[in-house]
MARZASE-247867 format. One line per 3 residues: number of its first residue (from 1); their letters; for each residue x, y, z of N, C-alpha, C, CB. Coordinates in steps of 0.05 Angstrom, whole numbers. Glycine has a CB too. Example, Ala and Ser with C-alpha at 12.3 -4.5 7.8 and 13.67 -1.06 7.14 Angstrom:
2
1) as) 264/-114/156/246/-90/156/264/-66/156/226/-89/181 ~ 257/-45/142/273/-21/143/258/1/157/282/-12/114;
# end
This chain:
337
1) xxx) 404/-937/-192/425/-916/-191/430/-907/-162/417/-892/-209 ~ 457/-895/-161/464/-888/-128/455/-855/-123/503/-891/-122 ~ 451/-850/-100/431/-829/-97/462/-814/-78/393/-838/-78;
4) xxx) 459/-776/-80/476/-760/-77/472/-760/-51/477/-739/-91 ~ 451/-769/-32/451/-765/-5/465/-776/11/434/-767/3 ~ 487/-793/-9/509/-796/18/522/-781/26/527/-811/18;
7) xxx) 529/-757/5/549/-737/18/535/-715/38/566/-721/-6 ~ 541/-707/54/543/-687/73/537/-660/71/565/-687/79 ~ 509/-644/66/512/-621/58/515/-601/73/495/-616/45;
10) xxx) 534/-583/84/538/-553/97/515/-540/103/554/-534/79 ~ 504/-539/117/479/-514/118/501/-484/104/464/-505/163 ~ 470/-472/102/480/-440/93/472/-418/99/480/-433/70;
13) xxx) 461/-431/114/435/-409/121/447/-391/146/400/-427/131 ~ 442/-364/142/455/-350/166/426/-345/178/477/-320/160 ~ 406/-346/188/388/-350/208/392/-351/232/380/-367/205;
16) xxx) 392/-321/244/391/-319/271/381/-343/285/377/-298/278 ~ 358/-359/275/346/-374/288/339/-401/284/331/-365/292 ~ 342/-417/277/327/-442/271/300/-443/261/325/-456/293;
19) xxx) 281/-438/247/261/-447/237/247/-471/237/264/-444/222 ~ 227/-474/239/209/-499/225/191/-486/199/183/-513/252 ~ 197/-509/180/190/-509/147/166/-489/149/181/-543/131;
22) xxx) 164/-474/132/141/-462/120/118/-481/98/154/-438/103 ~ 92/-490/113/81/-502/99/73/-488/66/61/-509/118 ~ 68/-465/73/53/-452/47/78/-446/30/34/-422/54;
25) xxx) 101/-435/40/126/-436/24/134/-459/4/145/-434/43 ~ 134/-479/23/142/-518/12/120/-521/-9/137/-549/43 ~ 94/-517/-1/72/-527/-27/80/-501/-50/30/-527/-15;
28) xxx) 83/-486/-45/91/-464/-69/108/-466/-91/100/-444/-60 ~ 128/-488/-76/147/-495/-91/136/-518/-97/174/-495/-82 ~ 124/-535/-90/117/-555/-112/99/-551/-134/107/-574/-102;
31) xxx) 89/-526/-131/79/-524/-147/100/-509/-176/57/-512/-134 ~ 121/-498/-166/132/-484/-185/144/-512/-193/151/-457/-179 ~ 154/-530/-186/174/-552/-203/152/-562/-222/190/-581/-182;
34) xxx) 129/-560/-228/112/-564/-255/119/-555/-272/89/-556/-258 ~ 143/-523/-277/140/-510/-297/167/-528/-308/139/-475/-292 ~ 184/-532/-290/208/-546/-294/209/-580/-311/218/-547/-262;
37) xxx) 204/-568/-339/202/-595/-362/230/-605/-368/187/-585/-394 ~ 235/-631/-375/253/-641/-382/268/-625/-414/243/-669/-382 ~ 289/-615/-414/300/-598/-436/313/-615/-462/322/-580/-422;
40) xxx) 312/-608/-481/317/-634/-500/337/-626/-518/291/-645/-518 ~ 348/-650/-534/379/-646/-548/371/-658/-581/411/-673/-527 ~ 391/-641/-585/396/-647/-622/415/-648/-627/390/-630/-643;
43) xxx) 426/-653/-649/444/-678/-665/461/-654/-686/420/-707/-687 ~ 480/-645/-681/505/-632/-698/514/-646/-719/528/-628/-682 ~ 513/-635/-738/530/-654/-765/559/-635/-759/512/-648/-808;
46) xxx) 571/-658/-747/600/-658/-746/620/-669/-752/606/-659/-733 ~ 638/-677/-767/655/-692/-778/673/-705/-756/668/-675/-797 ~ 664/-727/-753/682/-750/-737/664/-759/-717/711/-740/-723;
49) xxx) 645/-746/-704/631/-765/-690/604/-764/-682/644/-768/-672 ~ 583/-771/-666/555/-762/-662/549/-747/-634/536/-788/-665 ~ 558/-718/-647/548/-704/-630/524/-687/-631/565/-692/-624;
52) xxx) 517/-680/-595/493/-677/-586/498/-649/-573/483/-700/-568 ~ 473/-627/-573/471/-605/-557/447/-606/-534/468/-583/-576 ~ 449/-603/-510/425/-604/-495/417/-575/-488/429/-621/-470;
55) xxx) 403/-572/-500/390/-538/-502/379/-530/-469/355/-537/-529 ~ 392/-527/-457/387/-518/-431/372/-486/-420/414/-522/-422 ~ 381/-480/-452/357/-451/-449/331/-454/-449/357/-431/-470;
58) xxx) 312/-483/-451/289/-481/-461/274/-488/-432/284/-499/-490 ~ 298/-475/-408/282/-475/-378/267/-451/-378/302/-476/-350 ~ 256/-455/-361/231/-428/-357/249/-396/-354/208/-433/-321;
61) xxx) 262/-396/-339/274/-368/-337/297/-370/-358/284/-361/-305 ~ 311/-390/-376/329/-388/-396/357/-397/-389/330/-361/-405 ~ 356/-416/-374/384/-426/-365/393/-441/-355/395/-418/-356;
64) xxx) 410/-468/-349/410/-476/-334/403/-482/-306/417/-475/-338 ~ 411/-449/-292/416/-442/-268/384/-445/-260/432/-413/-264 ~ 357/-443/-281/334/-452/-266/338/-477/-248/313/-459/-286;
67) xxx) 344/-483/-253/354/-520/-231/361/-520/-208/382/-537/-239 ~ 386/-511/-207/403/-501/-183/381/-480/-160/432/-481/-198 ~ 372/-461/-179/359/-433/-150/337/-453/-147/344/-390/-161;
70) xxx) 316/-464/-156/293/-484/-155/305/-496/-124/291/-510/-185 ~ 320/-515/-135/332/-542/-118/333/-531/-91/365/-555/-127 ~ 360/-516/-88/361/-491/-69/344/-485/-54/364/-470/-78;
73) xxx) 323/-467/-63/302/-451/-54/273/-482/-40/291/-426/-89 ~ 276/-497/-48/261/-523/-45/277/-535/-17/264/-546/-76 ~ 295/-539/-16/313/-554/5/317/-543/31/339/-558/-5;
76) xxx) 318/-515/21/318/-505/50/297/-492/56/338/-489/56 ~ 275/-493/38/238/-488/52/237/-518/70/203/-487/18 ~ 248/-530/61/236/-558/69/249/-561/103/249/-588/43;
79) xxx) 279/-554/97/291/-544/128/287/-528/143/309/-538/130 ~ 267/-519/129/262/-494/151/282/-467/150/268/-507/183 ~ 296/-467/128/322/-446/135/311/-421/112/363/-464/126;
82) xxx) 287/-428/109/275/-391/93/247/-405/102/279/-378/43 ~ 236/-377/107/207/-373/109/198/-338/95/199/-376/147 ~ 180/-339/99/152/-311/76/180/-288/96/89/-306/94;
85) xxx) 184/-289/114/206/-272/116/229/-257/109/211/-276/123 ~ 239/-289/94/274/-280/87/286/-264/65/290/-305/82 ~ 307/-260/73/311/-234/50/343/-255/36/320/-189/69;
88) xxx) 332/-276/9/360/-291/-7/378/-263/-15/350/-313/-43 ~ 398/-275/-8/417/-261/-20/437/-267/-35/426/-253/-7 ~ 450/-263/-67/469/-287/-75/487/-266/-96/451/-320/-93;
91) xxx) 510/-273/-95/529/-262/-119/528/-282/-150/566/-263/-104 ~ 528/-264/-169/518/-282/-195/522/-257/-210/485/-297/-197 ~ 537/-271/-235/540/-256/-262/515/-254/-285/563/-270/-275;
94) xxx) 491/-264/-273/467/-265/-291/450/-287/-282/475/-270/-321 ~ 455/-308/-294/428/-337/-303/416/-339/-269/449/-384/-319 ~ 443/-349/-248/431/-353/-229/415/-331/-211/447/-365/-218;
97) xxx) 420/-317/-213/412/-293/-209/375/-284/-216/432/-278/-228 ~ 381/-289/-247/366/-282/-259/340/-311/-255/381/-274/-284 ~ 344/-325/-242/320/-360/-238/323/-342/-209/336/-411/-241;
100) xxx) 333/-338/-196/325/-329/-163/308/-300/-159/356/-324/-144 ~ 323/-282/-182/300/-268/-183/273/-274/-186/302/-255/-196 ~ 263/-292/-208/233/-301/-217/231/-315/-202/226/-311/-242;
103) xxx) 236/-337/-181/233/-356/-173/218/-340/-144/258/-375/-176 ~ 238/-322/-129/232/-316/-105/209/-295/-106/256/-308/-91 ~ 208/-274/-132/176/-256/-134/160/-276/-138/170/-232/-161;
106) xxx) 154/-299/-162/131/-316/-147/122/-334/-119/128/-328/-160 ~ 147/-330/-114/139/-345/-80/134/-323/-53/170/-367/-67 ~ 138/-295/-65/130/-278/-49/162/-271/-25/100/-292/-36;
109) xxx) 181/-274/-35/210/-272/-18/215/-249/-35/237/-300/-18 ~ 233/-230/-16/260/-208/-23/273/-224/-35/279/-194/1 ~ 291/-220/-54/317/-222/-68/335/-194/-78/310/-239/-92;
112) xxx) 359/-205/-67/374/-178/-70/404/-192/-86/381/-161/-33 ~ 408/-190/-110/437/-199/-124/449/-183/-122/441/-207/-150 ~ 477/-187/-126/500/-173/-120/514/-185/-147/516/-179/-87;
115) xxx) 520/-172/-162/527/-158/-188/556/-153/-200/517/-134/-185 ~ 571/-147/-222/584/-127/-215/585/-122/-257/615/-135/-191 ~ 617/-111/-261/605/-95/-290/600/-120/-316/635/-67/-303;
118) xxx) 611/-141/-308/619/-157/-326/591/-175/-334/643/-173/-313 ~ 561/-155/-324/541/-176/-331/534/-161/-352/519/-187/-310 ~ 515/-169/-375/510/-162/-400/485/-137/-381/499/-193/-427;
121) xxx) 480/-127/-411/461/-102/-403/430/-124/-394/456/-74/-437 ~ 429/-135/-416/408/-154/-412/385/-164/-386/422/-173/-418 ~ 418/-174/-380/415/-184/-345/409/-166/-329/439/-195/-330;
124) xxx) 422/-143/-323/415/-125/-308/398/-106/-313/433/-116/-303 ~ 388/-105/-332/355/-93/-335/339/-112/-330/345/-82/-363 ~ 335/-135/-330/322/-157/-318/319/-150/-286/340/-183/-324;
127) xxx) 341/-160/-286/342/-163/-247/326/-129/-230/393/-163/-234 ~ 333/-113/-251/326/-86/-235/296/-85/-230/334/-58/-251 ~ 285/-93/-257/261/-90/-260/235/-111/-241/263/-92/-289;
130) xxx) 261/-136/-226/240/-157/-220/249/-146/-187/246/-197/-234 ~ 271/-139/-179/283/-134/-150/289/-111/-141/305/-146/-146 ~ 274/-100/-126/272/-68/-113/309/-59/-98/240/-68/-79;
133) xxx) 317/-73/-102/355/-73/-84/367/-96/-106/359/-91/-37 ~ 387/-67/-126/411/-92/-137/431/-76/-128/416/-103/-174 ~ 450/-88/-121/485/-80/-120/503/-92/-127/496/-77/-98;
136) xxx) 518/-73/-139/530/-71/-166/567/-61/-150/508/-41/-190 ~ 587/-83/-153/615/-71/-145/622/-69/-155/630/-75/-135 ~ 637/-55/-156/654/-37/-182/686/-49/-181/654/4/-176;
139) xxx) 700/-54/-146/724/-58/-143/731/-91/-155/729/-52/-112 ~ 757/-88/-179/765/-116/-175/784/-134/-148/781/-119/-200 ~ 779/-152/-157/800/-160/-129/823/-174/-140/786/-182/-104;
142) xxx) 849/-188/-121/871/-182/-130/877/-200/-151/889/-181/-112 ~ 854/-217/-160/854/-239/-184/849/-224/-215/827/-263/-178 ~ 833/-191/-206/837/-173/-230/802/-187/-240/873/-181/-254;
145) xxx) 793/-200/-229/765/-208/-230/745/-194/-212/763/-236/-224 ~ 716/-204/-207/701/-185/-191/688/-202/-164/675/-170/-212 ~ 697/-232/-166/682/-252/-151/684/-253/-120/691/-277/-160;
148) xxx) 714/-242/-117/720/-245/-83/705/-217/-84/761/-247/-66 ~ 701/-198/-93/689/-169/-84/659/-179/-75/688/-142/-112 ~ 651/-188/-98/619/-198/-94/620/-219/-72/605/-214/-123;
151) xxx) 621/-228/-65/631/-249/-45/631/-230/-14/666/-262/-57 ~ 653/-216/-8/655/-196/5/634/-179/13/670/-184/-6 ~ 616/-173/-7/588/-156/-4/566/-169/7/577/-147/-31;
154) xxx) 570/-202/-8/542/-215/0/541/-235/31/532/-236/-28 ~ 570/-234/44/573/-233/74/561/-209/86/602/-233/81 ~ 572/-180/81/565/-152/98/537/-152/91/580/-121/87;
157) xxx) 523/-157/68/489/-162/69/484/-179/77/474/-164/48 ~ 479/-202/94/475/-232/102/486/-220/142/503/-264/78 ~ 505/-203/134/514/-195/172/496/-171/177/553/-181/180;
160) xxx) 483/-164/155/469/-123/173/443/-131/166/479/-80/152 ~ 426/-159/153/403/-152/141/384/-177/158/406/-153/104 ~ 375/-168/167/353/-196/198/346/-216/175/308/-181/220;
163) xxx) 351/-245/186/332/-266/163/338/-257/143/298/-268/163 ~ 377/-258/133/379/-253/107/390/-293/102/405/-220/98 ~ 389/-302/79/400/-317/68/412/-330/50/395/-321/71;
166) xxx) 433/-332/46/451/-339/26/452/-368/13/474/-334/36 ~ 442/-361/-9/441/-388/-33/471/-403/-36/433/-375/-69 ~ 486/-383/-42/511/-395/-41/520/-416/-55/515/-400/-20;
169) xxx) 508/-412/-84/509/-429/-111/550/-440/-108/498/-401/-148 ~ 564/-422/-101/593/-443/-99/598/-464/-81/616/-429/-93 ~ 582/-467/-57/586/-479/-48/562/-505/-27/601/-463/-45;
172) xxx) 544/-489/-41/515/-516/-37/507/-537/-48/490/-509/-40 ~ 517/-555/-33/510/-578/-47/481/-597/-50/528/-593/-38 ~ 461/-573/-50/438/-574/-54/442/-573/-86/421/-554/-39;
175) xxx) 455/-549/-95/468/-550/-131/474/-571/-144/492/-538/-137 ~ 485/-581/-137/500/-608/-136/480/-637/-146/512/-612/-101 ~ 456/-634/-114/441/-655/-117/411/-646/-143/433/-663/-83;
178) xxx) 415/-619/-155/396/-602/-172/409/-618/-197/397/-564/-171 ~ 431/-623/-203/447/-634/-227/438/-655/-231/475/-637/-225 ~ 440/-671/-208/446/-700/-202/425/-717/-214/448/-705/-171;
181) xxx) 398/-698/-187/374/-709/-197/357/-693/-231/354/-706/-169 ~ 354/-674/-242/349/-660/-260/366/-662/-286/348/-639/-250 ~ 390/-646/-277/401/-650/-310/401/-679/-313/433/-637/-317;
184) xxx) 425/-688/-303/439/-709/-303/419/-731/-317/450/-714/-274 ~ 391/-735/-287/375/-755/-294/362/-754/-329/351/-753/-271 ~ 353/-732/-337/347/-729/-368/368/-744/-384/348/-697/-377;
187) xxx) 392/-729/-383/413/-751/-403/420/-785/-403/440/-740/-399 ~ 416/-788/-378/409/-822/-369/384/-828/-383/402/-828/-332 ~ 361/-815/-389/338/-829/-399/331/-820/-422/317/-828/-384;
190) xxx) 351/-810/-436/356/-801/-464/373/-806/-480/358/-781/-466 ~ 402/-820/-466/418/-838/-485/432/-861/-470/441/-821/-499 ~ 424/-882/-490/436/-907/-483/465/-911/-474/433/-923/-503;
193) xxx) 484/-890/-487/502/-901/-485/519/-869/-490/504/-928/-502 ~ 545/-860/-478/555/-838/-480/588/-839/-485/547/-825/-457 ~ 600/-835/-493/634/-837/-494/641/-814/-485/648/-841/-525;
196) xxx) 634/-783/-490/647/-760/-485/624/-735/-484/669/-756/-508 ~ 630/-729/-448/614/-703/-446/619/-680/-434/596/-707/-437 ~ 619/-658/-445/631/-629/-438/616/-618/-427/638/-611/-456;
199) xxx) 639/-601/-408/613/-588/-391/636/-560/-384/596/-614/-355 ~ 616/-540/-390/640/-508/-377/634/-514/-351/631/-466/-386 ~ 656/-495/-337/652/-488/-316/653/-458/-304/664/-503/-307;
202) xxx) 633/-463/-282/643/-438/-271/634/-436/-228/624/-409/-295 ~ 618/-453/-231/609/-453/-198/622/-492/-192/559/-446/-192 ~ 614/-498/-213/625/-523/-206/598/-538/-209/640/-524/-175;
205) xxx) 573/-531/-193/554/-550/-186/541/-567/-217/530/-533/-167 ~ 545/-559/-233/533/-577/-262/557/-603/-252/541/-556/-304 ~ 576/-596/-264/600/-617/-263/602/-631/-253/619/-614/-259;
208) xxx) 597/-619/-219/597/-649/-200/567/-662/-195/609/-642/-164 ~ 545/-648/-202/522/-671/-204/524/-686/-220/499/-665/-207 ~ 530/-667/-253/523/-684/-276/543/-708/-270/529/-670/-308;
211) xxx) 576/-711/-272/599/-722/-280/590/-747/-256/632/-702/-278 ~ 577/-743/-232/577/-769/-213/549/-786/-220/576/-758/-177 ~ 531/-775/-237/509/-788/-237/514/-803/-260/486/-773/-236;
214) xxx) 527/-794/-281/540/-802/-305/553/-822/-313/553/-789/-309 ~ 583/-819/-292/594/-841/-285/585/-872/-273/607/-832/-272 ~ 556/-864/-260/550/-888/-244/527/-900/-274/533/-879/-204;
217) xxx) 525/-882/-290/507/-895/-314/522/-904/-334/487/-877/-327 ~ 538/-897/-339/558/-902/-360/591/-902/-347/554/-879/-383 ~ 597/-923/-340/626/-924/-328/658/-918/-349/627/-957/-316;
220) xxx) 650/-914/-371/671/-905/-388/674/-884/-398/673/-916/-403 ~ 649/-868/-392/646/-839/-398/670/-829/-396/629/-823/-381 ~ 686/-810/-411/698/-795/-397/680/-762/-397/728/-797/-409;
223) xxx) 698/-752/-381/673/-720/-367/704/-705/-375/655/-716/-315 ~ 701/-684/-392/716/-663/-395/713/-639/-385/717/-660/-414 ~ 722/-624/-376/727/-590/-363/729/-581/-380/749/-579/-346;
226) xxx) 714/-560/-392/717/-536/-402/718/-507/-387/699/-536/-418 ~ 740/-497/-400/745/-469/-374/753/-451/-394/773/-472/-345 ~ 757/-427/-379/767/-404/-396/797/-396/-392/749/-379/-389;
229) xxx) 807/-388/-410/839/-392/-405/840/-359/-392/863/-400/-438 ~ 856/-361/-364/854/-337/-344/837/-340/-319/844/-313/-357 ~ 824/-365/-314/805/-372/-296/829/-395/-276/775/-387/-315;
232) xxx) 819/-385/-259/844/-402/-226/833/-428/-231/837/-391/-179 ~ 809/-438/-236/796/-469/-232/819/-486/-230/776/-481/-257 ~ 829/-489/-252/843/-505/-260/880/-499/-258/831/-508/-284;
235) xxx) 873/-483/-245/906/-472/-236/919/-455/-262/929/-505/-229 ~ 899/-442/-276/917/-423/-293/925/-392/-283/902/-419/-320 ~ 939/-384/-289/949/-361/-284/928/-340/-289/971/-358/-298;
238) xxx) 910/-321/-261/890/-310/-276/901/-283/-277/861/-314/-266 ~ 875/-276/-300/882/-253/-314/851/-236/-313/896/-262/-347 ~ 846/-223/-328/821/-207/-336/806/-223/-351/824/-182/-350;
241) xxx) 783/-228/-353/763/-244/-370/740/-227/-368/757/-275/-360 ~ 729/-228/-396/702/-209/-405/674/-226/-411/710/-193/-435 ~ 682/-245/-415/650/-263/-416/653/-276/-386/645/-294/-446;
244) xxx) 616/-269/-379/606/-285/-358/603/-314/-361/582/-275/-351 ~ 593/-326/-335/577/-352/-340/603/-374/-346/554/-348/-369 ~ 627/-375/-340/652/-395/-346/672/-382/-331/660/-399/-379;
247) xxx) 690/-399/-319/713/-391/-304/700/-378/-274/732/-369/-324 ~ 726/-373/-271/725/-373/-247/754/-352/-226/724/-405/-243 ~ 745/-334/-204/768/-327/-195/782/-346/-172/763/-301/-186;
250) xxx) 761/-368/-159/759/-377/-144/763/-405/-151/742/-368/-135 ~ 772/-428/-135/764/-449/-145/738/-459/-128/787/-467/-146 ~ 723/-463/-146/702/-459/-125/693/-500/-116/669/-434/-145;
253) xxx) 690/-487/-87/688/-517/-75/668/-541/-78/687/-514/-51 ~ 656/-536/-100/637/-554/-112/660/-575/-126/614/-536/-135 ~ 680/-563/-135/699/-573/-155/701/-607/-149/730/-555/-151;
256) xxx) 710/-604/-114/713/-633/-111/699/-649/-102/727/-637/-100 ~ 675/-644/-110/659/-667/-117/652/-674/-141/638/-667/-107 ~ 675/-667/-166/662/-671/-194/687/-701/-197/665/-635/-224;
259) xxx) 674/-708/-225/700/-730/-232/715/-721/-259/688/-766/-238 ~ 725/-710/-258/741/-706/-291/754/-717/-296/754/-689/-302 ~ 762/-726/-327/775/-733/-334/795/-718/-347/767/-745/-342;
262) xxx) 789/-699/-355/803/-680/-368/801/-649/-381/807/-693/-382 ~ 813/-632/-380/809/-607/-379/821/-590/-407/821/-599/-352 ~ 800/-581/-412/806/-560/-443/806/-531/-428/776/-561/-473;
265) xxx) 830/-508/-441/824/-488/-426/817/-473/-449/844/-477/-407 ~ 811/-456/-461/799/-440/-484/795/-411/-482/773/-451/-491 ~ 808/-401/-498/820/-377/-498/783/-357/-503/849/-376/-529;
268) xxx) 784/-340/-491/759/-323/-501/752/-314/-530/760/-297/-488 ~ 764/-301/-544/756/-303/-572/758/-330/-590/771/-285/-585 ~ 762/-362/-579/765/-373/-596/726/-381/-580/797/-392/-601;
271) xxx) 723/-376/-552/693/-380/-547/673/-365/-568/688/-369/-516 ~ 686/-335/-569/668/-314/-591/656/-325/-619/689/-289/-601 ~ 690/-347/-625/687/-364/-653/668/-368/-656/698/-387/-658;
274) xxx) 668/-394/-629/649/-425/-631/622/-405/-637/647/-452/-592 ~ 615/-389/-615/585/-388/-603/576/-374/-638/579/-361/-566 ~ 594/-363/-652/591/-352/-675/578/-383/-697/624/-336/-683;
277) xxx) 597/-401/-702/596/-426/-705/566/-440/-706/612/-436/-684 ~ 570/-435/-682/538/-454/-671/516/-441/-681/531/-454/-636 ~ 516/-412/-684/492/-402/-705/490/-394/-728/480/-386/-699;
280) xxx) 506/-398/-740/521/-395/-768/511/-415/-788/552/-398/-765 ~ 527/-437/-771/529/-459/-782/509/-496/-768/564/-458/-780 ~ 500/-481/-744/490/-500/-740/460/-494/-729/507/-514/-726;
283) xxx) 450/-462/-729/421/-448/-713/422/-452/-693/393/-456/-717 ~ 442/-456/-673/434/-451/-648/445/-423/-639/441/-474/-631 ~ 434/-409/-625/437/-384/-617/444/-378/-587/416/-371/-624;
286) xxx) 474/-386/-579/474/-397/-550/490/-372/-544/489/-430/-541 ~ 491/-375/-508/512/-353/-497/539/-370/-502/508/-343/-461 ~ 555/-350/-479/588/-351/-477/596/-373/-472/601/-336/-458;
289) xxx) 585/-389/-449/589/-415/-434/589/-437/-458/562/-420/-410 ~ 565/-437/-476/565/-452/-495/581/-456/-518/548/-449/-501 ~ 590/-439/-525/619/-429/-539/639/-442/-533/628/-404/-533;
292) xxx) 640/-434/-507/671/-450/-491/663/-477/-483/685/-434/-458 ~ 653/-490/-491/647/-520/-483/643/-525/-515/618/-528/-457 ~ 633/-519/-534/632/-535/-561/666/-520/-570/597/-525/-586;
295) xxx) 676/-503/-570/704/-507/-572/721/-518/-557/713/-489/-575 ~ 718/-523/-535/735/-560/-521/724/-576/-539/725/-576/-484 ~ 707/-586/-551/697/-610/-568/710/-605/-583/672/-615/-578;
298) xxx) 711/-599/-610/736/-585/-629/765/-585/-622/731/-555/-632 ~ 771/-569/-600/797/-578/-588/808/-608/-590/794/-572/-559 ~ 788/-621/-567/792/-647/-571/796/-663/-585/784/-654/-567;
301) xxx) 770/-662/-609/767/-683/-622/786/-700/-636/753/-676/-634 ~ 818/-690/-640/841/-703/-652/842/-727/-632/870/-683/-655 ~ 837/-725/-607/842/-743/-583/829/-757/-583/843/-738/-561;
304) xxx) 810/-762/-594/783/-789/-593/791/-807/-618/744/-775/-600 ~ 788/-828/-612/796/-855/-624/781/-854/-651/787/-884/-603 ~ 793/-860/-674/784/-861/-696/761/-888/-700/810/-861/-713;
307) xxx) 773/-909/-686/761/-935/-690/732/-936/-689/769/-952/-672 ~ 731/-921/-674/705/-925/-663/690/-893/-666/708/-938/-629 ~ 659/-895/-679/643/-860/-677/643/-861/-653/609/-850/-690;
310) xxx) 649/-832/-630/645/-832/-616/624/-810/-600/662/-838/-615 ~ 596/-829/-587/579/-805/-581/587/-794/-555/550/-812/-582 ~ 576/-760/-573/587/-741/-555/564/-726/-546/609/-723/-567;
313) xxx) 565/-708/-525/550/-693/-512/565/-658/-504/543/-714/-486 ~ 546/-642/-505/554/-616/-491/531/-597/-485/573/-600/-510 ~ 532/-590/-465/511/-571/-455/511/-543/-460/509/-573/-429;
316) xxx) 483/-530/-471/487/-494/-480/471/-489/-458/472/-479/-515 ~ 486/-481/-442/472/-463/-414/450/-442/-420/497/-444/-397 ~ 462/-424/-436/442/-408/-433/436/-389/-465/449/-391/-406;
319) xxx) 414/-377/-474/408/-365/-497/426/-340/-508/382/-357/-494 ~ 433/-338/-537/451/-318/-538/443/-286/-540/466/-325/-558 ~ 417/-292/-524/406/-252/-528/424/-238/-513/371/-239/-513;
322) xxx) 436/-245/-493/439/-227/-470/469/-220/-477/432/-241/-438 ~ 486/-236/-506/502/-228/-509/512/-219/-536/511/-241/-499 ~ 484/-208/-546/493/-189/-581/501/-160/-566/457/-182/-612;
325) xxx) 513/-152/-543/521/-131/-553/550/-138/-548/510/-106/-542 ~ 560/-166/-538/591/-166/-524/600/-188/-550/594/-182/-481 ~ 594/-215/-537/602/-235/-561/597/-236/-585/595/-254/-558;
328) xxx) 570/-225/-594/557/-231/-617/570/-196/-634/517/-238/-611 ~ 582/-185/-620/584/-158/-630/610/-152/-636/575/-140/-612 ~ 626/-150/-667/651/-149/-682/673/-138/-658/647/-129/-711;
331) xxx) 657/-107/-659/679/-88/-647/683/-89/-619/673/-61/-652 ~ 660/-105/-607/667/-117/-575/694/-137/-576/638/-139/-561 ~ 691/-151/-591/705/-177/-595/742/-169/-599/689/-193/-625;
334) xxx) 743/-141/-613/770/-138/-623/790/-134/-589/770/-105/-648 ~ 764/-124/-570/779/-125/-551/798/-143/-536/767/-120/-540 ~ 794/-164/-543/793/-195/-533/824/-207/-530/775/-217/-558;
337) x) 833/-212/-510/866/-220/-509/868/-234/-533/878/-240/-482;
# end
């Protein structure tokens, strides 16, 4: 298989200074990628074809995003661009957030997220309780979202704070190579053969690790976009959106390094449906993200060739505790465009 180190990765690190690697930092983290087990998938009785869920909550901190802050936090111990000094700094609506919090109190690092109202209560009693500094913006910006604000904040913290550093999950393609080699590699050594795989979005980095490692294992794959309808990704007209963890105000520059084939956009309460759906009718108990990627499957499925069953794939980012009081909750839901 072809390896992601051909492309070019951006440093990110705002580091007054150059560093050399932290030995005790680098072994720390190898020791934490032990906890990081291969996550495993089950089989939907679905009418028309053989689809699969890859339970991505059954990472240690509950989410995908364990992958990404890991990878991250590993890559640039190894560069030298954090040491027992630095103070990460990152904007996140929860998961990633929430793996950088746990990740950086056992390695003995500050972490400071930047927030804003749209994260479940869940999350933010989490983060408070693991990180002595959260900030929380209140202003939307002119997308009527909270992302350029957060964005905005976690520059002015990274410019006033010595040896601060920015993860910068939109645009590290350390994320990227966390997909590539981790998720990605699991579904290569777990199915022979793939026709159709969904994936939400919202930073980009799943999409473009998974969809390039994918493609080079299975050349007929097609890789579908799932987004939220009101999210810029994909050039829709944005609007207000209430579930985290999907969409986007930004297009965020991970984007072009993914390969799609094609894009489902999915309205928020028909996500409320699915994620309803999926534990109803099938026990899985997923968040928002998961929702809006098993309703692109549904969407789709008129579009997939009768001739042939065709196996399918979709990823549940993350567990649905953090959202019985928004998604999972009637009178939240009536709010819903």
């Amino acid at each position: 298989m072809g390896s992601l180190g051909i492309i070019e990765r951006p440093r990110r690190s705002v580091h007054r200074k150059p560093r050399r690697p932290a030995p005790s930092l680098v072994a720390r983290l190898e020791r934490l990628r032990k906890i990081l087990w291969p996550t495993p998938h089950v089989p939907l009785a679905v009418k028309g074809m053989n689809l699969f869920a890859k339970l991505e909550y059954v990472n240690p901190v509950g989410s995908i995003k364990d992958r990404p802050a890991y990878w991250i936090l590993k890559r640039a111990a190894e560069r030298g661009e954090i040491c027992e000094e630095t103070t990460v700094v990152e904007s996140s609506s929860g998961n990633f957030a929430a793996a950088l919090a746990a990740f950086t109190r056992l390695l003995g690092l500050r972490f400071i997220p930047v927030i804003d109202p749209n994260i479940t209560g869940t999350y933010e009693s989490f983060l408070r309780r693991l990180c002595p500094t959260v900030v929380k913006v209140e202003d939307r910006d002119d997308t009527g979202g909270f992302l350029k604000t957060r964005l905005k904040m976690v520059k002015h913290l990274c410019a006033t704070i010595p040896n601060a550093y920015w993860t910068n999950q939109y645009g590290n393609l350390d994320a990227v190579q966390a997909h590539y080699e981790l998720t990605a590699g699991e579904i290569c050594a777990d199915f022979a053969s793939l026709d159709y795989v969904f994936l939400g979005v919202g930073t980009a980095g799943t999409i473009a690790g998974v969809s390039r490692r994918l493609k080079e294992r299975y050349p007929n794959v097609r890789i579908i976009a799932a987004d939220a309808q009101g999210s810029v990704i994909f050039g829709d007209a944005p609007r207000k959106r209430r579930i985290p963890g999907v969409g986007s105000s930004i297009v965020p520059p991970l984007l072009s390094h993914a390969t799609i084939d094609d894009v489902v956009l999915i309205p928020e309460r028909e996500t409320v449906a699915a994620c309803r759906e999926l534990l109803n009718t099938h026990g899985l108990f997923v968040g928002g993200s998961s929702g809006t990627a098993f309703a692109a499957v549904k969407r789709y499925a008129p579009r997939m060739p009768k001739a042939k069953r065709p196996t399918v794939l979709f990823l549940c980012a993350d567990r649905g505790t953090p959202y019985l009081d928004t998604v999972f909750d009637p009178t939240w839901a009536t709010k819903l465009e």
